[in-house]
GULUMDO-700418 format. One record per residue (C-alpha): residue number from 1; residue in one letter; y negated, z negated, x negated. Coordinates in steps of 0.2 Angstrom, whole numbers. Example, Ala and Ser with C-alpha at 12.3 -4.5 7.8 and 13.67 -1.06 7.14 Angstrom:
BEGIN
resi:resn:yy:zz:xx
1:A:22:-39:-62 $
2:S:5:-36:-68 $
END
This chain:
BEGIN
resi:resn:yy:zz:xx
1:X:-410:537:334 $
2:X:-398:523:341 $
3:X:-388:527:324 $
4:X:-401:525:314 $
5:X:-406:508:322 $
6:X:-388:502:320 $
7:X:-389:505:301 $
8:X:-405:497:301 $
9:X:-399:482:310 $
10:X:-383:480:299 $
11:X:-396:482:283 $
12:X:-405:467:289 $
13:X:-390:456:295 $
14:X:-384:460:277 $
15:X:-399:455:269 $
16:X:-402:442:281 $
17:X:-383:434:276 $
18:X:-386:437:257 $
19:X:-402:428:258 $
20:X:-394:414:266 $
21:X:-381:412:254 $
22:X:-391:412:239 $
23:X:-401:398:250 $
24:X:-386:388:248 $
25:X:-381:390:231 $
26:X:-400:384:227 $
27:X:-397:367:239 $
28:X:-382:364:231 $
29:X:-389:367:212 $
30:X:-393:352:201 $
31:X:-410:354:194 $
32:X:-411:339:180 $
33:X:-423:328:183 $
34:X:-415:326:198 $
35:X:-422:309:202 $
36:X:-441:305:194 $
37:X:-448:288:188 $
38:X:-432:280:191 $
39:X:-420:272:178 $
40:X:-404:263:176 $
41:X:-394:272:188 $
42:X:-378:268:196 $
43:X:-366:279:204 $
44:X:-350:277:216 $
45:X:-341:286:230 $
46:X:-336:278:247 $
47:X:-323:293:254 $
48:X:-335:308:253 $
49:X:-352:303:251 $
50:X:-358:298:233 $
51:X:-371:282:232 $
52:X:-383:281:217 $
53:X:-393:267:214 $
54:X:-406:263:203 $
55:X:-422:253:197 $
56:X:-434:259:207 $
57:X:-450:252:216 $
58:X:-443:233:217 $
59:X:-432:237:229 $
60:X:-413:240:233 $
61:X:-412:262:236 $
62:X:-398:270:237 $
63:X:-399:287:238 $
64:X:-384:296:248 $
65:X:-376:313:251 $
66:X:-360:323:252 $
67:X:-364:331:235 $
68:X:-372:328:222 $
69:X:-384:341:224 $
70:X:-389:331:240 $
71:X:-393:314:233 $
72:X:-413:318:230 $
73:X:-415:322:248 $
74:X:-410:304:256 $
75:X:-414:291:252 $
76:X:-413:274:261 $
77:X:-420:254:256 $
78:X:-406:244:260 $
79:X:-415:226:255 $
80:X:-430:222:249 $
81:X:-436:202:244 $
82:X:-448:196:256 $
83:X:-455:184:245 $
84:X:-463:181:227 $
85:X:-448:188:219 $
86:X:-452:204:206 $
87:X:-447:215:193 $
88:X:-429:219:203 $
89:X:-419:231:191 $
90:X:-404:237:186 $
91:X:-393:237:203 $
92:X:-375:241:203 $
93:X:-362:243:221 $
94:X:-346:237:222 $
95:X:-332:237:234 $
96:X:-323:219:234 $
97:X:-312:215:248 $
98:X:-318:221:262 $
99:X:-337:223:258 $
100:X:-348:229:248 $
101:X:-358:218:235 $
102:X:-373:224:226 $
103:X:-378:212:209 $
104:X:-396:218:202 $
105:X:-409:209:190 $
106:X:-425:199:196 $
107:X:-435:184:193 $
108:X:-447:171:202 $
109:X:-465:170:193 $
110:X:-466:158:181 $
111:X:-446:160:179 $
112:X:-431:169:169 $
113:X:-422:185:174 $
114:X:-405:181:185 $
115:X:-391:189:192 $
116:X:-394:189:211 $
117:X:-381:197:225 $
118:X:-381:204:240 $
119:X:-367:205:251 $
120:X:-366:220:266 $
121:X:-363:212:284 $
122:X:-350:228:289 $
123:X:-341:239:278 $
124:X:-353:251:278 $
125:X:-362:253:259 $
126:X:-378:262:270 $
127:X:-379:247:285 $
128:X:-388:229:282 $
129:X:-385:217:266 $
130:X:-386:197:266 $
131:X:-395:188:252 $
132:X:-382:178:241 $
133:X:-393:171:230 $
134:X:-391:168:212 $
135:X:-375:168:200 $
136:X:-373:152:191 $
137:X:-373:161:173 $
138:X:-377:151:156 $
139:X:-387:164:150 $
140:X:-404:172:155 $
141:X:-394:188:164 $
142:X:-400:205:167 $
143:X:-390:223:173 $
144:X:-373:215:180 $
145:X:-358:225:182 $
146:X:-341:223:184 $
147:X:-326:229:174 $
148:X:-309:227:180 $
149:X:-294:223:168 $
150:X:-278:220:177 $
151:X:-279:210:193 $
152:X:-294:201:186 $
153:X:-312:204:189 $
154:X:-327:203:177 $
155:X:-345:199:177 $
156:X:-354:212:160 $
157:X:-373:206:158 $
158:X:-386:206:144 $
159:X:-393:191:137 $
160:X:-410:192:133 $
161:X:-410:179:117 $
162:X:-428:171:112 $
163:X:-423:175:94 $
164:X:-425:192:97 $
165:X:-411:201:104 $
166:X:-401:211:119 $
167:X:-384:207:118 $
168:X:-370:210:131 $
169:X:-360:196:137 $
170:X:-345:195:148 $
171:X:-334:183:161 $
172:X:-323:183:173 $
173:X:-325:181:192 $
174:X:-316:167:204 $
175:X:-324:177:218 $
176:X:-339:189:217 $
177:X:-353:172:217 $
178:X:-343:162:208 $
179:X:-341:164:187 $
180:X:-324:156:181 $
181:X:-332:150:166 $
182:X:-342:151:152 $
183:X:-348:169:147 $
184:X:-343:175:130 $
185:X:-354:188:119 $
186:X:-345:203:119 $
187:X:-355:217:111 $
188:X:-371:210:96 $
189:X:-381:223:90 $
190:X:-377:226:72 $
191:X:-376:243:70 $
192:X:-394:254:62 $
193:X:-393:262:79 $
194:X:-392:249:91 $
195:X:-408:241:79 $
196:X:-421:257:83 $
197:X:-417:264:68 $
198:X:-428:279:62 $
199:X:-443:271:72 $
200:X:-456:253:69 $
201:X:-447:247:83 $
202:X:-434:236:79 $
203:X:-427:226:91 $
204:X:-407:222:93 $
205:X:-404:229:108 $
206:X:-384:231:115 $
207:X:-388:233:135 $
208:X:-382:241:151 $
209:X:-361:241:151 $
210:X:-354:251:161 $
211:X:-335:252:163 $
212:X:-326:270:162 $
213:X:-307:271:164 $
214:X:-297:288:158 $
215:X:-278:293:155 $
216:X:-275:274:156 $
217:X:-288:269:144 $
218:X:-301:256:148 $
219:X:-318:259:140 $
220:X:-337:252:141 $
221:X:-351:261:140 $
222:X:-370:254:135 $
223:X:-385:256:128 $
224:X:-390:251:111 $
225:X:-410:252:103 $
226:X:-425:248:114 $
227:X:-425:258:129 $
228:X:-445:265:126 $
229:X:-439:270:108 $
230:X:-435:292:106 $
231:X:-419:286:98 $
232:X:-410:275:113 $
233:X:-393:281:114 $
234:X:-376:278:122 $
235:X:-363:265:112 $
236:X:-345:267:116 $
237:X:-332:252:118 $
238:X:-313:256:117 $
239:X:-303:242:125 $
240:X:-286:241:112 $
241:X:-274:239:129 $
242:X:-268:222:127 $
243:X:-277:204:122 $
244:X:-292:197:132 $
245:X:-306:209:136 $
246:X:-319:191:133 $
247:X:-314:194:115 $
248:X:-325:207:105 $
249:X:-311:207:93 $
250:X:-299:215:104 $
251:X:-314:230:109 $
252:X:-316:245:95 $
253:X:-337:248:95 $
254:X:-341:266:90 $
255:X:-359:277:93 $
256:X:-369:283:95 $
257:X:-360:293:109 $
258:X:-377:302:116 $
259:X:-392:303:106 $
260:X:-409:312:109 $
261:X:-413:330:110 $
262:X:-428:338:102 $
263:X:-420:353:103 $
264:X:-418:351:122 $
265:X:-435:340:124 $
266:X:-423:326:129 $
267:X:-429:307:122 $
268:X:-420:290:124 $
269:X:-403:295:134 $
270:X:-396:280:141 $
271:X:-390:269:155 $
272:X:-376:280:159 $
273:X:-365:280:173 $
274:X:-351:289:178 $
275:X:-343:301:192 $
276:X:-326:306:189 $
277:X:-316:322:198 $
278:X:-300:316:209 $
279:X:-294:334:204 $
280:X:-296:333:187 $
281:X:-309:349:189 $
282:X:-327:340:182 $
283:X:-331:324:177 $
284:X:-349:318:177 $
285:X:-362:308:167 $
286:X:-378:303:174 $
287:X:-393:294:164 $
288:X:-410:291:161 $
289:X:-421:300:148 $
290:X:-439:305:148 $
291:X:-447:323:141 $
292:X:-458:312:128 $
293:X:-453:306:110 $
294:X:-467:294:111 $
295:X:-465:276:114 $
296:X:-466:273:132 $
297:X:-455:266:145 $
298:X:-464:277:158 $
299:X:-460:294:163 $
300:X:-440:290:162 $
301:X:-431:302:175 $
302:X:-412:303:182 $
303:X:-402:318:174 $
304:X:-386:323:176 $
305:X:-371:332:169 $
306:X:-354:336:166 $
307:X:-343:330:152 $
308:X:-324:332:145 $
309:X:-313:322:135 $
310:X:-306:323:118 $
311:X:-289:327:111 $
312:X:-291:308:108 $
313:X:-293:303:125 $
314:X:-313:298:120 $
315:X:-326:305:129 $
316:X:-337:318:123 $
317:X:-352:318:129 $
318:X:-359:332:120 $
319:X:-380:333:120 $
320:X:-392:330:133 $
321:X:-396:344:143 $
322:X:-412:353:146 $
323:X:-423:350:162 $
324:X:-421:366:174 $
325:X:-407:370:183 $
326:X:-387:368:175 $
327:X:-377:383:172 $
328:X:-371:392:187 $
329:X:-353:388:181 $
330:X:-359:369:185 $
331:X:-366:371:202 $
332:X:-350:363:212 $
333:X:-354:347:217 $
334:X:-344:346:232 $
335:X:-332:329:236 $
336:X:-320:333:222 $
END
């Protein structure tokens, strides 16, 4: 009897450590959408925890965790406007000196959309944030970010034109309120794909930079067509290594670099963002897409995957991946 209650209890303990395991591998899988009804995601590291932002509920959220598995599971407002301010979008983090700055879009009623900043009171990205106000930019302004070209850093933002167009314009910083000038238009929408093409929606839309660095290179990343068209898609910028990055002429515009999956039930992939591997192991893209090919700006959701590089030294996005869990081969998403 007292064997047979050993072998039982050892059965258990084995089932009981199995079951626990496979637990873990489930909390640690990436089910795309990972985040729903939000868009324009952001993403950054501060030692081992990742911080994702996004436009989300008129407020400043960043969602936090050791992984990236994690991130869904906390999340935590860091500043919301406490007066008639709305429609605040498009937020990106940014460690300057010794703080961290968020910039994000918003407007007054009755007003244009701006560029407003916060600024943390300690160096922690999670602790309170001061509001900075307004950039003095030329432009009406949405979704800042910054790129960094040598030892100078630069302010990317869209202009939304009355004539009837998104296009994104850049300038440098004296300090992270302060312009140093004049912005210069560096990405117009010319190209079919940045014009909806393939759809009754037309509208010239270049939007959403986003900087991306590999093997030396220096690239920016954006959004081109209207955002509640099937067919918005990811644009590529290759910065040619020498000249000023204010001048267009001196950038190489190729896309569409993501495009829409029906195949996949993947629609409008754009806004993306970027994690990349301190060991070289996995690099990440993360977006936002929605499951309809209707016209809508509703339903858009966070998704997430990996993505390599070219013998070129491009990136190589490949397609948009279908909701549900990713490959078990993809399931680390510890610190890299």
């Amino acid at each position: 009897m007292a064997l047979k209650n050993t072998i039982a209890s050892t059965v258990l303990l084995t089932l009981c450590f199995a079951c626990a395991g496979y637990g873990q591998q489930q909390a640690d899988r990436i089910v795309n959408p990972v985040i729903e009804n939000a868009a324009d995601p952001f993403i950054t590291r501060a030692g081992n925890q990742y911080l994702l932002l996004a436009t989300h509920e008129d407020a400043i959220t960043i969602w936090s965790g050791d992984s990236l598995a994690a991130l869904p599971k906390h999340l935590k407002t860091v500043w919301k406007p406490a007066d008639a301010m709305k429609q605040v979008w498009s937020p990106t983090l940014w460690r300057l000196k010794d703080r961290w700055w968020i910039y994000f879009t918003a407007e007054y009623p009755g007003g244009q959309h701006g560029v407003y900043a916060l600024q943390s009171k300690t160096a922690d990205p999670l602790g309170e944030y001061t509001f900075r106000g307004k950039l003095a930019l030329q432009k009406t302004a949405i979704d800042p970010s910054i790129l960094h070209v040598g030892k100078t850093d630069y302010l990317m933002y869209v202009d939304v034109d009355p004539q009837g167009w998104n296009s994104v314009w850049i300038t440098a910083l004296k300090d992270p309120l302060t312009p140093a000038g004049d912005g210069r238009q560096l990405i117009f929408p010319d190209k079919p794909w940045e014009r909806g093409a393939g759809t009754t929606h037309n509208y010239p839309v270049a939007e959403g930079p986003t900087a991306l660095y590999h093997a030396g290179k220096t690239f920016v990343v954006y959004s081109g067509s209207d955002t509640g068209t099937h067919v918005y898609c990811l644009g590529l910028l290759t910065y040619r290594g020498s000249g000023d990055p204010m001048l267009a002429e001196n950038w190489r515009k190729s896309g569409p670099v993501l495009s829409f999956s029906a195949e996949h039930g993947v629609y409008g992939p754009g806004r993306g963002t970027f994690l990349l591997a301190a060991d070289g192991k996995k690099d990440w893209l993360i977006y936002h897409a929605k499951s309809v090919k209707e016209y809508t700006y509703a339903g858009r959701s966070i998704r997430m995957q990996p993505f390599t590089w070219t013998a070129d030294g491009l990136p190589n996005f490949g397609v948009p991946v279908a909701e549900g869990p990713l490959a078990s081969e993809q399931i680390k998403t510890g610190p890299e």
